[in-house]
C-alpha positions in Angstrom: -7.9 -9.1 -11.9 -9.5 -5.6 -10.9 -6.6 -2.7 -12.4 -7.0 0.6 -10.6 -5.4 3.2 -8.7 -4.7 4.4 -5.2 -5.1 8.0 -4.7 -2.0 8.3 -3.4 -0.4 8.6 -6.8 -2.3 12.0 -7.1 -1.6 13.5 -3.8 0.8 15.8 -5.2 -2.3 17.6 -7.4 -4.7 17.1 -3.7 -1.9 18.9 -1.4 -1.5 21.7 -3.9 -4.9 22.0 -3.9 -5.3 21.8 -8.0 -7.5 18.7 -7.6 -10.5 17.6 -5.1 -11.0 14.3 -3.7 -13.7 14.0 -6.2 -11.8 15.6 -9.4 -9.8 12.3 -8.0 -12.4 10.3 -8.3 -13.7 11.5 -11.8 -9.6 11.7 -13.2 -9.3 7.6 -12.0 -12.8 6.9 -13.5 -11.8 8.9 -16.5 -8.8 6.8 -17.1 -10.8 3.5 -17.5 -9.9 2.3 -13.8 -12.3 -0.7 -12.3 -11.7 0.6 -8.7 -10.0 3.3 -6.1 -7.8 3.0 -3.4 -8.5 5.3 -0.9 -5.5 6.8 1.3 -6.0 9.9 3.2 -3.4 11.9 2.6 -4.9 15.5 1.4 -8.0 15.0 3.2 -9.1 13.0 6.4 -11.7 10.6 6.6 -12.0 10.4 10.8 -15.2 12.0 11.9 -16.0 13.5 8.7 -19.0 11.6 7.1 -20.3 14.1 5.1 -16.9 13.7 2.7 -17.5 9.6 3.8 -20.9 9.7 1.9 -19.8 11.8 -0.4 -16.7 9.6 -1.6 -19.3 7.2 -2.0 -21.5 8.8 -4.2 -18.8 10.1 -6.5 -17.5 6.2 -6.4 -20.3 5.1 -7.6 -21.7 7.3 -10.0 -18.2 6.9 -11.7 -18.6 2.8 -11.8 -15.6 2.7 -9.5 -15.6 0.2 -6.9 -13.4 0.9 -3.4 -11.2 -1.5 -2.9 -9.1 -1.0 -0.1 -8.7 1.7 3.2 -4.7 2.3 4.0 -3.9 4.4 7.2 -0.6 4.9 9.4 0.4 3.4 12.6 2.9 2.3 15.2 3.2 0.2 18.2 6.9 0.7 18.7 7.5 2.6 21.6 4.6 2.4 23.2 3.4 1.1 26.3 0.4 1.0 28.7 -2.3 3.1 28.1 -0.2 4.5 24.7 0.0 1.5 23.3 -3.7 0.8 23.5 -4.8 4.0 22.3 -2.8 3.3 19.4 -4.9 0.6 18.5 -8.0 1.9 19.4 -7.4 4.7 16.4 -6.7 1.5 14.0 -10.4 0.3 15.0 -11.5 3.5 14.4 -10.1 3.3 10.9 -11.6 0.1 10.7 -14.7 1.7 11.1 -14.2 3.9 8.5 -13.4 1.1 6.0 -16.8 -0.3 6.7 -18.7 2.8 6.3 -16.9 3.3 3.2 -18.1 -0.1 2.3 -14.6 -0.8 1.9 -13.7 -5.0 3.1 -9.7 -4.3 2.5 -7.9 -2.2 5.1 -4.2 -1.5 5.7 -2.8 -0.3 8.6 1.1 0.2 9.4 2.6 -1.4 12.6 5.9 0.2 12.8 8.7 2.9 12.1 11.2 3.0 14.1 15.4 3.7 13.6 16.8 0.5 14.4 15.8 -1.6 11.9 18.3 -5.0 12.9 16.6 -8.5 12.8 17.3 -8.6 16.8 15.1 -5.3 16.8 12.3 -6.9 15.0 12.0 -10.1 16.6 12.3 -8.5 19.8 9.0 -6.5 18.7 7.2 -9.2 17.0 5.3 -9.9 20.2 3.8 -6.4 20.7 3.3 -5.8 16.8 1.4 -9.7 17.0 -0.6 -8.6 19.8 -1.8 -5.6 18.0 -2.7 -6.7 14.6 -4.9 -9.8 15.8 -6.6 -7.3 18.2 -7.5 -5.1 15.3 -7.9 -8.1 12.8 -10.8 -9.4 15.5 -12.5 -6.4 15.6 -12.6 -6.1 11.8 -13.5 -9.7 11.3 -17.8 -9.6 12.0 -17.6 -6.2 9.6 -16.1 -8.8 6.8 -12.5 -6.7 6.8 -9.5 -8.3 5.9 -7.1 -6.1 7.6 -2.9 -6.2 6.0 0.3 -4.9 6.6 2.0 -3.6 3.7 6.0 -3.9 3.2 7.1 -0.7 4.0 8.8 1.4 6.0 12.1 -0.3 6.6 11.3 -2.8 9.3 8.6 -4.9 8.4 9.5 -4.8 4.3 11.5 -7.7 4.1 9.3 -10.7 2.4 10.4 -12.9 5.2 9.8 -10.5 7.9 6.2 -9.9 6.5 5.4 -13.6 6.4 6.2 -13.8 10.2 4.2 -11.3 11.3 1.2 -12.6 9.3 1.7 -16.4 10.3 2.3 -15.3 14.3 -1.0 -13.7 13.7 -2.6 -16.6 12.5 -5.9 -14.7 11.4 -7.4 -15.6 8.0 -8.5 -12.1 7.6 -4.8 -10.3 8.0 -2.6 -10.4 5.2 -0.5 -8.3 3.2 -0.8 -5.7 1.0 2.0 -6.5 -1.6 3.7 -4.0 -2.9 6.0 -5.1 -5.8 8.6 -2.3 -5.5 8.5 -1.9 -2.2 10.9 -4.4 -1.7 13.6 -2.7 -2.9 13.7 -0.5 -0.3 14.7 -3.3 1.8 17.4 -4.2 -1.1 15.5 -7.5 -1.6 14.8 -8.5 -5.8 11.3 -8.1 -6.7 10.6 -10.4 -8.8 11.6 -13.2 -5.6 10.3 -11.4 -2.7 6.7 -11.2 -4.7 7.0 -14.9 -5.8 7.2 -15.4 -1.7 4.4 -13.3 -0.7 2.2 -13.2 -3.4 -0.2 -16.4 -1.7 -0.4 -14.2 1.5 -1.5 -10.9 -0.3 -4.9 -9.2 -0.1 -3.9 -6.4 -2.1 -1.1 -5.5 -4.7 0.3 -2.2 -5.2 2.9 -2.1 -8.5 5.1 0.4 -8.2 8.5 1.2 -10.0 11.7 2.6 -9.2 15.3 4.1 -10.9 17.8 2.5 -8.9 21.4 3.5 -8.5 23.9 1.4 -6.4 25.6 3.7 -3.3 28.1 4.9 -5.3 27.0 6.5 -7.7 25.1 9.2 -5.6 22.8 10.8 -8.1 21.8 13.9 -6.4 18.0 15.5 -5.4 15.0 13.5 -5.4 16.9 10.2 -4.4 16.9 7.9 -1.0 18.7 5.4 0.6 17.6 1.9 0.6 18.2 0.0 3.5 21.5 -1.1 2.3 22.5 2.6 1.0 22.0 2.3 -2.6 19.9 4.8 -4.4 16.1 5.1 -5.2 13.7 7.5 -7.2 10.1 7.2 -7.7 9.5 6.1 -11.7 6.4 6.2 -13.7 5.5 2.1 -13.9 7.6 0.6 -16.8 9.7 3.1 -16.5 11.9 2.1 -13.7 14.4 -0.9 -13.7 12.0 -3.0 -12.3 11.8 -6.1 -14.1 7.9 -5.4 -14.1 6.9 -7.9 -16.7 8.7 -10.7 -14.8 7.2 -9.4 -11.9 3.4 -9.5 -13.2 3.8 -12.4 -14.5 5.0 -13.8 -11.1 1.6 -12.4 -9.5 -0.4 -14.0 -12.2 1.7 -17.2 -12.3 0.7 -16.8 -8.1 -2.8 -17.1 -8.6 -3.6 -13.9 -8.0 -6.4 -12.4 -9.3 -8.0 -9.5 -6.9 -7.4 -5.8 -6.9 -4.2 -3.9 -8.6 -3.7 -0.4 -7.6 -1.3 1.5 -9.2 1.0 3.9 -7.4 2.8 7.0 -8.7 5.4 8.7 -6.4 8.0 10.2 -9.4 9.0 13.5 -10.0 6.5 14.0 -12.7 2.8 15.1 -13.5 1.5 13.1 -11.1 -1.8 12.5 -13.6 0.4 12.0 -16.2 2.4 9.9 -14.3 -0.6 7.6 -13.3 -2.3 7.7 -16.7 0.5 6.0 -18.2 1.9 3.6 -15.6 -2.1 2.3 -15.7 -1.5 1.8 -19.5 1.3 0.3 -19.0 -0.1 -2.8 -16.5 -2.9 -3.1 -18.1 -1.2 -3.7 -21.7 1.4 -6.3 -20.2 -0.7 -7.8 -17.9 -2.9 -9.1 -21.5 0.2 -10.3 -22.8 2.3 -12.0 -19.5 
């Protein structure tokens, strides 16, 4: 196992503008991380190789290795011409990934408001179609592109193990992440038991949770069920995150970790010690 960090737990610190993609860099290095996920958020990657080569540089004069590319999408709603140019901007991403040196790539397939089973299997089709497209043009760069479980309609475990079995590529997977689930009201610690031979990447990630009613106020969501979720630093949520480590090790798995920060506080701080935190219980799970 690989532990490191995605810069997404920083963006707060990039969008203010207090910290550089390659402060970033140094901060994740500084912290004793093995590798960097890169997410562009805070900075964009598209036609920019300057801060490409640069990335690269700053990578590895800091003995970090780039583990994995993650980048937006959606097919829903699209047709025609729309639809294709859609996944013509994932291939460009691809692209990126592989001038990053980067063999790991997420992309997103879909956000959409109706969120129902019927919804998605109507879809599954078009989102199929898409992702082998894209998985085919990423396979003679060596890219293993993923879908992560997120964004409501494809976070279900079940859900993300049709989409990656209708694809039937052996370079698309998923990028797991562990608390992700909860968003689609699903327990952790079984939805990563499911998934955990079909994942690429893991993300851990914690979260407070609240059950709908007991509304806690600012800085919550809704699940897809309606109960209540905050951002927590990892270990510090009410994930059962040891039971859950120990599920991904139990799994086999023994790639790249990236930790993810999205609480309410210091976002370095924040990081620093939710990557102390995996890393200690990880030795002892």
């Amino acid at each position: 196992m690989k532990l490191g960090i995605s810069t997404y737990s920083l963006y707060k610190a990039l969008s203010s503008g207090e910290m550089t993609i390659e402060d970033v860099l140094s901060y994740i290095a500084e912290i004793g991380a093995e590798h960097v996920e890169i997410v562009p958020l805070g900075f964009t990657l598209t036609d920019n190789d300057e801060l490409i080569e640069l990335i690269k540089r700053q990578a590895a004069e800091k003995g970090l290795e780039l583990s994995n590319y993650a980048v937006g999408a959606n097919f829903i709603g699209l047709e025609g011409e729309a639809y294709q140019a859609e996944i013509e901007k994932v291939k460009r991403d691809v692209d990126v990934a592989a001038a990053l040196g980067i063999k790991r790539m997420r992309h997103d397939v879909a956000w959409t408001q109706d969120t129902s089973i019927g919804h998605f299997l109507e879809q599954l089709p078009k989102l199929t179609a898409a992702c082998q497209e894209i998985a085919d043009y990423a396979a003679p760069l060596g890219i293993t592109t993923s879908i992560e479980n997120h964004g409501y309609f494809v976070q279900h475990s079940d859900r993300v193990q049709a989409l990656v079995k209708a694809v039937g590529r052996d370079n698309f997977k998923t990028t797991l992440d562990v608390g992700n689930f909860l968003c689609a009201d699903e327990d952790p610690s079984v939805a990563v038991a499911n998934n955990i031979g079909l994942a690429s990447m893991v993300h851990v990630k914690d979260f407070y949770y609240r059950p709908s009613y007991r509304a806690p106020g600012e800085g919550w969501f809704k699940s897809g069920s309606g109960n209540w979720l905050r951002g927590a630093i990892v270990g510090h949520g009410d994930i059962d995150m040891p039971n859950v480590l120990r599920t991904v090790k139990a799994g086999g798995y023994d790639g790249y970790i990236s930790i993810e920060f999205e609480g309410m506080e210091e976002c370095k701080a924040g990081t620093k010690l939710g990557f102390d935190y995996v890393k200690r219980v990880w030795a002892e799970v």
